[in-house]
C-alpha positions in Angstrom: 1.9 41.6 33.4 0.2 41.4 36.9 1.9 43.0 39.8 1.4 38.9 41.2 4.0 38.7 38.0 5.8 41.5 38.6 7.0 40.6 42.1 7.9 36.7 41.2 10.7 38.6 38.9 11.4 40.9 41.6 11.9 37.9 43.9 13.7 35.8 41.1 16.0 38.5 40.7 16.5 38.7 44.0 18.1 35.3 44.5 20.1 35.9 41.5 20.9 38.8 43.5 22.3 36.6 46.7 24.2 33.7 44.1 26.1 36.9 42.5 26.8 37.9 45.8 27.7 34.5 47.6 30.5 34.2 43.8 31.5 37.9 43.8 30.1 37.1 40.5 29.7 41.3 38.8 28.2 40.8 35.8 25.8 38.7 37.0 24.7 40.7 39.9 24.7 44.0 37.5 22.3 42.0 35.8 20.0 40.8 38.4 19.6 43.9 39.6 18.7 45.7 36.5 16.1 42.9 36.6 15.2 43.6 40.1 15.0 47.7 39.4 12.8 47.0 36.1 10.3 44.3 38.1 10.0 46.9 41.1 9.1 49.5 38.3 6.6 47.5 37.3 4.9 46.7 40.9 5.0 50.1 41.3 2.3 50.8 38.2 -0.3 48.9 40.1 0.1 51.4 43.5 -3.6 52.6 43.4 -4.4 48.7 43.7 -5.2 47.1 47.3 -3.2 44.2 47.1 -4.2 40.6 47.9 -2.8 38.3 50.7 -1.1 36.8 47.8 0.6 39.6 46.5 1.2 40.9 50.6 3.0 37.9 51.0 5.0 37.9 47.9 5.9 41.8 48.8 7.3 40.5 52.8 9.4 38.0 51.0 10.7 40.1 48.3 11.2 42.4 51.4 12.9 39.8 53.4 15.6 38.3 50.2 16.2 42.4 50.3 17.9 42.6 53.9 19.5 39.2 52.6 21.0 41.1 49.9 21.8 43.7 52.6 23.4 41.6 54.9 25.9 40.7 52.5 26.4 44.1 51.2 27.3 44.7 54.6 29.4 42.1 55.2 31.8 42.0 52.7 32.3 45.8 53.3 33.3 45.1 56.7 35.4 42.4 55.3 37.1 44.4 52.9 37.4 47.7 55.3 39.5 45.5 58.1 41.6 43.9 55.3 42.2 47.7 54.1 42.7 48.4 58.1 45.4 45.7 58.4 46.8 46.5 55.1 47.3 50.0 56.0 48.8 48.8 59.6 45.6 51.0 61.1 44.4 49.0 64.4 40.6 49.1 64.6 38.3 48.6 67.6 37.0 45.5 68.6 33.0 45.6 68.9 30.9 43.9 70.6 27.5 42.5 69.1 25.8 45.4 72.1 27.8 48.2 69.8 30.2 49.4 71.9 33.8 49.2 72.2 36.0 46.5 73.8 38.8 48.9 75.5 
């Protein structure tokens, strides 16, 4: 396998990744990431290799579906930690996108 190879699967898995994500969908998204883990494993055997603008490019967009994957990771915490918040009758602060607190 080439590390060309190696990051397709990474960004394969990747998407796989997002659908689990996007369907809450566990097994699936235990799954692609074990896939993802074992592809990123591989890349990393070819680390004394320069890589080609082929292989730079597949890296940003395997990089890119990663913060994607992030994102959503994110978001459904927040999600979950205000339903918790209400649940629990705990009133949170309001943020702005800037960071800071609405009074």
């Amino acid at each position: 396998m080439t590390r060309r190879d190696a990051l397709v699967g990474v960004i394969e898995a990747l998407h796989a990744e997002i659908a689990a994500l996007k369907t809450n969908d566990v097994a699936a998204l235990e799954a692609a990431t074990r896939a993802k883990l074992a592809g990123i494993d591989t890349v990393a055997l070819f680390d004394g290799e320069a890589p080609s603008p082929e292989v730079k490019e597949l890296a940003a967009e395997a990089h890119r579906l990663n913060e994607t994957c992030r994102i959503y990771v994110n978001l459904m915490a927040a999600n979950v930690r205000r339903r918790l918040q209400l649940l629990s009758g705990e009133t949170a602060p309001a943020y702005r996108p800037g960071g800071f607190a609405i009074a």
